[in-house]
C-alpha positions in Angstrom: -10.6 8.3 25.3 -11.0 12.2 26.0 -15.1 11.3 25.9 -14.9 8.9 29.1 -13.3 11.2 31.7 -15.9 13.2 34.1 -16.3 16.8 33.3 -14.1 18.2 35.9 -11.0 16.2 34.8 -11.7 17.0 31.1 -11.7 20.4 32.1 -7.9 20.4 33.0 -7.0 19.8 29.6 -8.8 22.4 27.8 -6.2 25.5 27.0 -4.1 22.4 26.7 -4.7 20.6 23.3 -4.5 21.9 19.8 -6.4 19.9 17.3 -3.9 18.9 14.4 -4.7 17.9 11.0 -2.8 14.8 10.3 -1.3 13.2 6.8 -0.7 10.0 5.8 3.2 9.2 6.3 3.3 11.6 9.0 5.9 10.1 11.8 4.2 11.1 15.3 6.8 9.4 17.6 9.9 8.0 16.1 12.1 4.7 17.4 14.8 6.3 20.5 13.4 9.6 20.1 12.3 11.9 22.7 8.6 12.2 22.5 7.3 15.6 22.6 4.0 15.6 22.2 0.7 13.1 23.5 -1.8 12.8 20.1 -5.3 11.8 21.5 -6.7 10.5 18.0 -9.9 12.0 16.8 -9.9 10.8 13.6 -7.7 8.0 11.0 -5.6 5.5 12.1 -1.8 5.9 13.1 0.5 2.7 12.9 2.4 1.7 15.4 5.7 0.1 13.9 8.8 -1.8 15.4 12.0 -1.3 13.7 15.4 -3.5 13.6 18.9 -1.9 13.7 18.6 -3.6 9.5 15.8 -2.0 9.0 13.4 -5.2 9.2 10.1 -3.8 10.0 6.9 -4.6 11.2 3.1 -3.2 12.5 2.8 -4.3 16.2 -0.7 -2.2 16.8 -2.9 0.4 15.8 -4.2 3.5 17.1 -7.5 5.0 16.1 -10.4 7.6 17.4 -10.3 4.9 20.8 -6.8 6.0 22.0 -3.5 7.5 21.6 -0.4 7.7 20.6 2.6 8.8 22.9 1.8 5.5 26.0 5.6 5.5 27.1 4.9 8.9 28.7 2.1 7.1 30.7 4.7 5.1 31.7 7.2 7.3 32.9 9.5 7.0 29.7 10.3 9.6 27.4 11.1 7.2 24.3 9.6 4.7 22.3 10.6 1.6 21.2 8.4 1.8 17.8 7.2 4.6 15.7 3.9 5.9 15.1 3.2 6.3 11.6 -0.3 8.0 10.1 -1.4 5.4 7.6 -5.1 7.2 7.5 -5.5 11.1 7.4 -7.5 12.2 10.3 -7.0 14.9 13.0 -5.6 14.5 17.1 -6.0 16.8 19.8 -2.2 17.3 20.7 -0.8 18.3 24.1 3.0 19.0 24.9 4.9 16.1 27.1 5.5 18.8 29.1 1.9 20.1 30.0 1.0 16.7 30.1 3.2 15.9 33.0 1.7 18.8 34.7 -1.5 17.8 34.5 -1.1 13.9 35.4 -0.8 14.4 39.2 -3.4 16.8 39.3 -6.3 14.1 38.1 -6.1 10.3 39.5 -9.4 9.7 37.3 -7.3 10.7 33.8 -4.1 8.3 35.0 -6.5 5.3 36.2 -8.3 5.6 32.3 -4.8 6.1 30.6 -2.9 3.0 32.5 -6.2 0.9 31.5 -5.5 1.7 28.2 -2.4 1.0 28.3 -3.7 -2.3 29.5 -5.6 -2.5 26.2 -2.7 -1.7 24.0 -0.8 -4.8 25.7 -3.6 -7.0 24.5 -3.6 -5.8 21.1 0.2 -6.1 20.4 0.0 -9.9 22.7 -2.7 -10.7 19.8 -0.8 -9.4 17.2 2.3 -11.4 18.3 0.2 -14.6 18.3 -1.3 -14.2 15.4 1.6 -13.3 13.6 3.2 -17.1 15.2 0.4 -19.4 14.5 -2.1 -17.7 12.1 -2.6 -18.3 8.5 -1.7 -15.2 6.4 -6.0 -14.9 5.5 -6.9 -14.9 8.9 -4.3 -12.6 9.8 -5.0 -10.6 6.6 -9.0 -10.7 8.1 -7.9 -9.6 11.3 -6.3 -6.3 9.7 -9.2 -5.3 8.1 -11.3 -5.6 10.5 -9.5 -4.1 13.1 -9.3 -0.9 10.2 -12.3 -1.2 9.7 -13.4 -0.6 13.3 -11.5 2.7 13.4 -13.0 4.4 10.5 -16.2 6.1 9.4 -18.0 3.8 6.6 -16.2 1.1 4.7 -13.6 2.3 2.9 -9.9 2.3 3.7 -7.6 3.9 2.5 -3.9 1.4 2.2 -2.0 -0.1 -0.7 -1.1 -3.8 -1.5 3.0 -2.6 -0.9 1.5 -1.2 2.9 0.0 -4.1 3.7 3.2 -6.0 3.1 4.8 -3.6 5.1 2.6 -4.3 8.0 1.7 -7.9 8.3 5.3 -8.8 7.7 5.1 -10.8 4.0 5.9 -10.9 0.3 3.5 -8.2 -1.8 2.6 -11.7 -3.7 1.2 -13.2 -0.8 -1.0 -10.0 0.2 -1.8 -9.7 -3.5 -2.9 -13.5 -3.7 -4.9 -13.4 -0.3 -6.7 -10.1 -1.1 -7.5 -11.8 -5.2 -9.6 -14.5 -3.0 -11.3 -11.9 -1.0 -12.5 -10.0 -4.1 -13.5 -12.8 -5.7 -15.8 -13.9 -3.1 -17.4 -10.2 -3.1 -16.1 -10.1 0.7 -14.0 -6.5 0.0 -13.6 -4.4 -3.7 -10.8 -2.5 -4.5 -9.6 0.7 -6.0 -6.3 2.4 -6.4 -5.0 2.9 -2.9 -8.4 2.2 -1.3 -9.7 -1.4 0.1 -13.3 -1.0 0.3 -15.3 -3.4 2.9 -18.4 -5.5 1.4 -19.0 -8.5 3.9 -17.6 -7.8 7.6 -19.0 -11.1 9.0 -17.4 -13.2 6.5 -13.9 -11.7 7.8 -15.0 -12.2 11.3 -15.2 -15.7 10.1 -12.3 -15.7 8.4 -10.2 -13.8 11.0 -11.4 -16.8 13.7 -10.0 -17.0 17.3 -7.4 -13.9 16.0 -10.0 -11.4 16.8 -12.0 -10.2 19.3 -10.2 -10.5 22.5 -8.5 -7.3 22.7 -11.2 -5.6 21.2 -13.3 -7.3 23.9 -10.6 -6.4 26.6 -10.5 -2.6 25.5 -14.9 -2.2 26.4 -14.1 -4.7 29.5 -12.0 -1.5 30.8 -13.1 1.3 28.9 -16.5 0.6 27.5 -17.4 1.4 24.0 -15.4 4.0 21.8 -17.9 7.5 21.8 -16.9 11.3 19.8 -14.7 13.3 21.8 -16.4 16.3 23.4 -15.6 19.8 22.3 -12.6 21.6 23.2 
């Protein structure tokens, strides 16, 4: 995200931005809470997570070295209605809502890149709403993984049967089950807490017509994902 804007805009940022180390579990935004902070995601993967009133919850998107968390501020808003949950340790350059709203005006190129990524982040949770509606629980479980997997270095990844629950909205059985299949068939292994990735094409199989199109709308508008540039 940072990578992509020209030199002179980047430059009104640094002073700005403090990198932060970040844990899993830690709560970055939180559901009808001011947000304080924009985190421009350097490394892991934060979960973004909607929330009932009964406390029903489920992942509607996730955020990884491509973009940030903290887009209602893009927006104008100063709340979310989801929260953003580290579910792989990493590190984000971090910049006050405050200093943020400062700098906007000041840069049309930084707005134009942010709003098209906001853009993006309206496919991903449209795809994740459709696949949740009229996908199979191993495509959707395919879809996951590889949209993990496209966040991180190498090809392991760091989650838990009990997450994965969690996040795709289903029973720990029915994770458990779908995952059994996938080992057997020599497409992922597994350790304790970590899901390690053996065959990516046969979960681009798997996954179908429930990947690829906000992955291919993100380079449509902001090309492909490169290191951010030194602060």
């Amino acid at each position: 995200m940072l990578a992509g804007l020209p030199p002179s805009d980047f430059d009104l940022l640094q002073g700005r931005l403090a990198l932060k180390k970040l844990a899993v579990g830690d709560v970055l935004i939180q559901t009808d809470t001011p947000i304080t902070s924009l985190y421009f995601i350097e490394r892991g993967i934060v979960s973004l997570v909607a929330q009932a009133p009964d406390g029903e919850q489920a992942e509607i998107g996730l955020v990884g070295c491509e973009g940030l968390v903290g887009t209602p501020l893009l927006l104008g808003a100063d709340q979310a209605p989801f929260d953003g949950r580290v579910q792989n340790a990493g590190s984000a350059w971090v910049m006050s809502a405050s200093s943020f709203r400062e700098i906007l005006p000041r840069s049309s190129p930084l707005g134009e890149r942010l709003l098209r990524y906001v853009q993006t982040v309206t496919a991903q949770m449209a795809g994740t709403a459709l696949a949740n509606a009229r996908y199979t629980l191993a495509a959707r479980l395919a879809r996951w993984l590889l949209m993990c997997h496209d966040r991180v270095e190498g090809d392991d990844l760091s989650t838990t049967h009990r997450f994965l629950s969690l996040m795709l909205g289903v029973n720990r059985t029915g994770v458990s089950e779908a995952m059994a299949v996938l080992e057997r068939a020599g497409v992922i292994a597994t350790k304790r807490g970590t899901i390690i990735i053996r065959d990516r094409e046969h979960l681009i199989a798997q996954a179908g017509a429930c990947y690829g199109m906000p992955e291919a709308e993100y380079d449509r508008l902001l090309g492909p994902t490169t290191s951010t540039p030194t602060v």
